[in-house]
C-alpha positions as CSV (number, residue, x, y, z in Angstrom):
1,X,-8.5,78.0,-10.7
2,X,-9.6,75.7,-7.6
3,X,-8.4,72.3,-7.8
4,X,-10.3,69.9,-6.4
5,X,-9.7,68.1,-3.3
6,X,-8.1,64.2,-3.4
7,X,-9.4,61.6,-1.7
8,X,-7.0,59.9,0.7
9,X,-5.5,56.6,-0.4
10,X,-7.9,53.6,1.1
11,X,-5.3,52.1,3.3
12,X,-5.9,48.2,3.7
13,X,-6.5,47.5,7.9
14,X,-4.2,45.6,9.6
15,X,-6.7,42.7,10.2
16,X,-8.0,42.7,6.3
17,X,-7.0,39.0,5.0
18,X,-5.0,39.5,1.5
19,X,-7.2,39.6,-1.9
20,X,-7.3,36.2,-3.9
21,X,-4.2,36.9,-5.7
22,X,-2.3,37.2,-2.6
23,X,-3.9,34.2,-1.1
24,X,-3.1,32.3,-4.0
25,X,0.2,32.8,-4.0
26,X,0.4,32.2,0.2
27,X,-1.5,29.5,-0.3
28,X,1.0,27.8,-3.0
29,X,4.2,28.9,-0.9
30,X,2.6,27.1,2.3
31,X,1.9,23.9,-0.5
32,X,5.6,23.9,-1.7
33,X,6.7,23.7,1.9
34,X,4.5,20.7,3.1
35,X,6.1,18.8,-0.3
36,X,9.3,19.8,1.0
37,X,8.8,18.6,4.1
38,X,7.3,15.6,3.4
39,X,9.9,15.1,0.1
40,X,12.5,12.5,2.6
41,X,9.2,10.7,3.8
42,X,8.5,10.1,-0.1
43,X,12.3,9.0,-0.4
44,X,12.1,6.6,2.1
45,X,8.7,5.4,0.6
46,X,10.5,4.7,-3.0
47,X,13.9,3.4,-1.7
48,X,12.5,0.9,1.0
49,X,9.0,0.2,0.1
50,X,8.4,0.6,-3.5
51,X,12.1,-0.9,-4.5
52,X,11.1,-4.1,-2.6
53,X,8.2,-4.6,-3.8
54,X,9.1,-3.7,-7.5
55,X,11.8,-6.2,-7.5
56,X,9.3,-8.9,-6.5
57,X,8.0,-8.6,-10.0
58,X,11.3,-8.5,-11.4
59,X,12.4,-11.6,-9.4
60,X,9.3,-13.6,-10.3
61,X,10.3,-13.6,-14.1
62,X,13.7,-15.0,-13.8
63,X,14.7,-18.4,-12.8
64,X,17.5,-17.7,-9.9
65,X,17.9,-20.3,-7.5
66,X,19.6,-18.0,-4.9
67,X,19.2,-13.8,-4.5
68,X,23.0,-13.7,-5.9
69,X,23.2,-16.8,-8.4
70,X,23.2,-15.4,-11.9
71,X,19.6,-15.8,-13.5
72,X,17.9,-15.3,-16.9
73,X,14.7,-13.3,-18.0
74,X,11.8,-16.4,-18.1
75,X,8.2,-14.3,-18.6
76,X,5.9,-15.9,-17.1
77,X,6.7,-19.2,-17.0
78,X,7.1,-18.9,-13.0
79,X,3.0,-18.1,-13.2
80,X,2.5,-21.0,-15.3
81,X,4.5,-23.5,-13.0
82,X,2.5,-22.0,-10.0
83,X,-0.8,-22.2,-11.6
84,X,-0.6,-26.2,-12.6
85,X,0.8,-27.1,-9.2
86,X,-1.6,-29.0,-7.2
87,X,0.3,-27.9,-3.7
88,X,-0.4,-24.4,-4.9
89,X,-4.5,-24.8,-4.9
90,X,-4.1,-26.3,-2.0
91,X,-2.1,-24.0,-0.1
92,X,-4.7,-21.1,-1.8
93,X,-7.7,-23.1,-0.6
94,X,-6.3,-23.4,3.0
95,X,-5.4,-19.7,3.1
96,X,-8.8,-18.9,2.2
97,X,-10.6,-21.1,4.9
98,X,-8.5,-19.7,7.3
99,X,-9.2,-16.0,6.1
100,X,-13.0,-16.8,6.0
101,X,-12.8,-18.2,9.5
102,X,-10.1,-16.3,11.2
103,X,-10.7,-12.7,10.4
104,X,-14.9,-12.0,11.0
105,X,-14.7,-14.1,14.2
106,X,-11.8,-12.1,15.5
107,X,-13.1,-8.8,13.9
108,X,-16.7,-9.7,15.6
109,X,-15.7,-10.6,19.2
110,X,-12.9,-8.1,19.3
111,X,-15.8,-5.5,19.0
112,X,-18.1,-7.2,20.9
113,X,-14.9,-7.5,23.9
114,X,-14.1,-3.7,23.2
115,X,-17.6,-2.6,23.8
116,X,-17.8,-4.4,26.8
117,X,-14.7,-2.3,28.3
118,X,-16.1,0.5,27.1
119,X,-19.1,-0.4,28.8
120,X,-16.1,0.2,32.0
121,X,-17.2,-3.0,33.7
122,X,-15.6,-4.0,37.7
123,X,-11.8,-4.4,37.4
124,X,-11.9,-3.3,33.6
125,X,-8.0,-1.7,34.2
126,X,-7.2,-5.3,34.7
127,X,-9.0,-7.1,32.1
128,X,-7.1,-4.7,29.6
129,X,-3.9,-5.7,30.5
130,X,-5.2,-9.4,30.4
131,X,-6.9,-9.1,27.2
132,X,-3.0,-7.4,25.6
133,X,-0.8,-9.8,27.4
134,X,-1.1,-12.1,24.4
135,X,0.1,-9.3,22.0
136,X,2.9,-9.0,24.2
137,X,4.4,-12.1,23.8
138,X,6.4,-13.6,21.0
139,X,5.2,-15.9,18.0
140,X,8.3,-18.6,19.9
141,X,6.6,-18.2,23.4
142,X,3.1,-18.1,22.1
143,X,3.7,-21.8,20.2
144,X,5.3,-23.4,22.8
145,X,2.4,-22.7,24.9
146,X,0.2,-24.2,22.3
147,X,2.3,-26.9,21.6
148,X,2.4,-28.0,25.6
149,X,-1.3,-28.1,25.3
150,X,-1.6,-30.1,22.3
151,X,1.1,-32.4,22.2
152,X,-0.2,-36.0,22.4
153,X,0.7,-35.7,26.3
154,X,-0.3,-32.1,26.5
155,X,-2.6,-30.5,28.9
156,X,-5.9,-30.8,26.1
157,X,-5.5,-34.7,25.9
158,X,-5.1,-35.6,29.9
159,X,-8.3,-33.0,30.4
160,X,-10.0,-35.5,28.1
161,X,-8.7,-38.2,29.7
162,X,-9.3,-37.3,33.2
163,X,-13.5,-36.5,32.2
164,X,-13.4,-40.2,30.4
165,X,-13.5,-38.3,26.8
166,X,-10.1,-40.8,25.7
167,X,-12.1,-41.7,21.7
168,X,-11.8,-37.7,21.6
169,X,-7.7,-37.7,22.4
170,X,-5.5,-36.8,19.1
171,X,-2.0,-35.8,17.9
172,X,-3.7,-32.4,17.8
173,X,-0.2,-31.0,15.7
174,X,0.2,-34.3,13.7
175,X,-3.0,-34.9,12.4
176,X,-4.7,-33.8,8.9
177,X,-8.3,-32.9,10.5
178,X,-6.9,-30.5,13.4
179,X,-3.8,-29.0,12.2
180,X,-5.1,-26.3,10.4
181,X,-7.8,-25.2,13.0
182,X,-5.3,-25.4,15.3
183,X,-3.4,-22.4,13.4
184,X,-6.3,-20.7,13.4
185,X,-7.0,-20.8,16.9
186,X,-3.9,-19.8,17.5
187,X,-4.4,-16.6,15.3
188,X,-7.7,-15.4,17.1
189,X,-6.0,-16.2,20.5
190,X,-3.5,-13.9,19.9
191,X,-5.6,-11.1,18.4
192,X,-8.8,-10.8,19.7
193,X,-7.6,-9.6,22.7
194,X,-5.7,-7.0,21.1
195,X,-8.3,-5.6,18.7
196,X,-10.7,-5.8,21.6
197,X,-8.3,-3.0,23.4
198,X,-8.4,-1.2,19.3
199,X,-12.3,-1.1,20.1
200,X,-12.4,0.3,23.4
201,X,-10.0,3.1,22.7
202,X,-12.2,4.1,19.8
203,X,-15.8,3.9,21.2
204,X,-14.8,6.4,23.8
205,X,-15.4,8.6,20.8
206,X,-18.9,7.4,21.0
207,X,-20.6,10.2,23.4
208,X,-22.2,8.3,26.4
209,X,-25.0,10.2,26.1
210,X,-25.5,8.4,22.6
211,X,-25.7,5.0,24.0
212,X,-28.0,5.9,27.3
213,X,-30.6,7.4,24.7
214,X,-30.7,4.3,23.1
215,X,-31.1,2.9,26.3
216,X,-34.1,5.3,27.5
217,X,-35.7,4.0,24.2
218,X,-35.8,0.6,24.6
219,X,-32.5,-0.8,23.3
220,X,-31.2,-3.1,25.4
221,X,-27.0,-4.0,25.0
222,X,-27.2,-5.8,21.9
223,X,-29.3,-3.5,19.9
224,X,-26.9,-0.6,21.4
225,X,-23.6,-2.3,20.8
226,X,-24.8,-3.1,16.7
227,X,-27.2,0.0,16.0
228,X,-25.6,2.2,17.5
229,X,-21.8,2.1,18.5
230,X,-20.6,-0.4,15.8
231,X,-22.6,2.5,13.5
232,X,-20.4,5.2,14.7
233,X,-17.4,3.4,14.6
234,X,-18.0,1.8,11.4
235,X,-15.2,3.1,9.4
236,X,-12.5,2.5,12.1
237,X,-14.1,-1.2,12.1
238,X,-13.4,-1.2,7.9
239,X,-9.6,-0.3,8.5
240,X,-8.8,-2.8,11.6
241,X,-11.1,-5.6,9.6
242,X,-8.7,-4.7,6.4
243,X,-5.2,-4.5,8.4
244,X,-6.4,-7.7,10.2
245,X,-7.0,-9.3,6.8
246,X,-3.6,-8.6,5.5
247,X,-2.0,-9.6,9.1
248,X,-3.9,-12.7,8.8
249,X,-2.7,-13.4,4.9
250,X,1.0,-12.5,5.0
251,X,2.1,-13.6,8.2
252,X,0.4,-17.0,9.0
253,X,3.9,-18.8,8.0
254,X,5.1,-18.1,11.2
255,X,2.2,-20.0,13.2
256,X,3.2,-22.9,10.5
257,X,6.3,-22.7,10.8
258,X,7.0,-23.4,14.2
259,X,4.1,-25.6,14.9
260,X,3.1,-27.8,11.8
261,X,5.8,-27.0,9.4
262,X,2.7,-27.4,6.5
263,X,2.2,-31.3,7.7
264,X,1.0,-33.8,8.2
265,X,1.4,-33.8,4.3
266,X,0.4,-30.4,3.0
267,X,-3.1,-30.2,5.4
268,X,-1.4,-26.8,6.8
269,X,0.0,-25.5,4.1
270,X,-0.5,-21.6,3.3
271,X,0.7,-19.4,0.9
272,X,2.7,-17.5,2.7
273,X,4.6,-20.3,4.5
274,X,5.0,-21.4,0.7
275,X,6.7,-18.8,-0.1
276,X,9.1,-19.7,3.0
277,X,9.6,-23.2,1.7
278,X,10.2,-22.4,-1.5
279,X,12.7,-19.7,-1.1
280,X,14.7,-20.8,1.7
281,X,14.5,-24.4,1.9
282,X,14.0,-25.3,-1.8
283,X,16.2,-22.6,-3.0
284,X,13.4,-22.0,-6.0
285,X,13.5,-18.1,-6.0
286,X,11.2,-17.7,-9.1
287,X,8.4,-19.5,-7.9
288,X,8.7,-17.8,-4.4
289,X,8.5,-14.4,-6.0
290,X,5.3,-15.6,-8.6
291,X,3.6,-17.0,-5.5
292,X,4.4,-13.3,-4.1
293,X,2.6,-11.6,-6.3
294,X,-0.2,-13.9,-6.3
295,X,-0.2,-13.2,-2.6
296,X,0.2,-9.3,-3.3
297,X,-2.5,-9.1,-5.4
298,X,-4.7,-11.2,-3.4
299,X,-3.9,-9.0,-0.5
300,X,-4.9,-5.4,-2.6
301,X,-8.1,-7.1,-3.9
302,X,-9.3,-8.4,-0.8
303,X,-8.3,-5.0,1.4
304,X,-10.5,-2.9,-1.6
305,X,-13.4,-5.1,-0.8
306,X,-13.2,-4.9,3.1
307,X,-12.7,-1.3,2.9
308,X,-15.7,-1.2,0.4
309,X,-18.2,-3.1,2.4
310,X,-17.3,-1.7,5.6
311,X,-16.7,2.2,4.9
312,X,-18.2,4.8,6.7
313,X,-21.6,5.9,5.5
314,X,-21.8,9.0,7.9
């Protein structure tokens, strides 16, 4: 009897990628690794981050005078003392105004700055390190320099003086009408500068070739800078407009603190700088933390509608 001849066993080829099975399981070894990897990251995230924050919360239900004093479990009657104070409202409606103002000016002419050096205008090496020289210095240095030119004998009120404008002279600091802008001019001189430098790094994405089309077809600058670059940058312009947003919100109690201190009155007051007062110099550690959360909450809400309005549609 003739038995029949066997076919060779079909040997997989050394370039053949594994069947699904045996990508599946690669593919969940490779996954198991990245969560290891990334597992002290998460740690650090929980401990330093998440703690913190979570014991905001905690800390805006008790009634502790100090971090250490003992305390008792209050609810929200910290919310309730916050909401029917009138320095509250008005520390909300000034950090509003100054958001409103502050962050689409500086948003809009850091662009506007960023596409110019993009643009790679004469001596643009040197008006990059002019435009960060203000990021480089700190908030001390940055409000003495305001508060030589703004002081009653400051640089501001002898210009005005000298060109016969005296009826315009003020205690720019020290008076209820200017103090506030003067915070927020502060702010935008400090950061437009630096987000114009965030612009220009990110439009050299922006192929050349892009923007002298536009060109050939009758755009002039303006129609090229907001058709078409702030178009293809548009999500990058969503995250700096959000992170300049939360910048703006949670650390204006410096500006105040060293140049106003709130005054005259409560004219500069903001919540963050409330927080400060409360806390530190009031030693009122539930009312601090309730304002906290007020200010936390503000800051997600108002981050999810930047990041909304301004997300990238390509």
């Amino acid at each position: 009897m003739t038995s029949l001849p066997t076919s060779p066993a079909v040997l997989p080829s050394p370039g053949a990628r594994p069947g699904g099975g045996a990508r599946a399981r690669l593919h969940s070894r490779r996954r198991n690794a990245a969560a290891l990897y990334a597992l002290p990251a998460f740690a650090w995230f929980v401990i330093f981050l998440v703690g913190p924050l979570a014991s905001v919360f905690v800390m805006s239900m008790q009634n502790g005078t100090t971090l250490i004093a003992k305390s008792e479990f209050v609810g929200l009657r910290n919310f309730e003392r916050v909401f029917a104070d009138p320095l509250f409202w008005k520390a909300m409606s000034n950090t509003a105004l100054q958001l409103v103002i502050v962050v689409p000016i500086m948003v809009v002419l850091g662009f506007m700055l960023g596409y110019y050096l993009f643009l790679k205008p004469p001596f643009a090496g040197a008006l990059r390190i002019i435009f960060f020289t203000s990021s480089l210095l700190s908030a001390s240095t940055k409000a003495m320099i305001f508060y030589s030119l703004l002081s009653p004998n400051g640089l501001v009120n002898q210009l005005l003086s000298a060109v016969g404008l005296d009826a315009l002279t003020t205690s720019w600091l020290a008076n209820s009408a200017t103090a506030l802008p003067v915070i927020m001019i502060v702010d935008l001189w400090a950061g437009i500068g630096f987000l114009a430098i965030l612009f220009s790094a990110q439009l050299t994405s922006v192929s050349g070739d892009i923007i002298e089309a536009s060109r050939i077809d009758g755009c002039g600058h303006w129609r090229s800078m907001w058709h078409v670059a702030f178009g293809m940058v548009q999500g990058f312009v969503g995250v700096i407009a959000m992170l300049q947003f939360l910048w703006t919100l949670f650390l204006s109690a410096t500006n105040v603190l060293l140049l106003t201190k709130g005054g005259p009155g409560t004219s500069s007051q903001t919540l963050s700088f409330l927080i400060y007062t409360k806390a530190f110099e009031q030693s009122d550690i539930g009312y601090s933390q309730a304002v906290g959360v007020v200010l936390f909450v503000t800051g997600i809400l108002g981050a999810i509608l930047i990041r909304s309005v301004l997300r990238s549609r390509t």
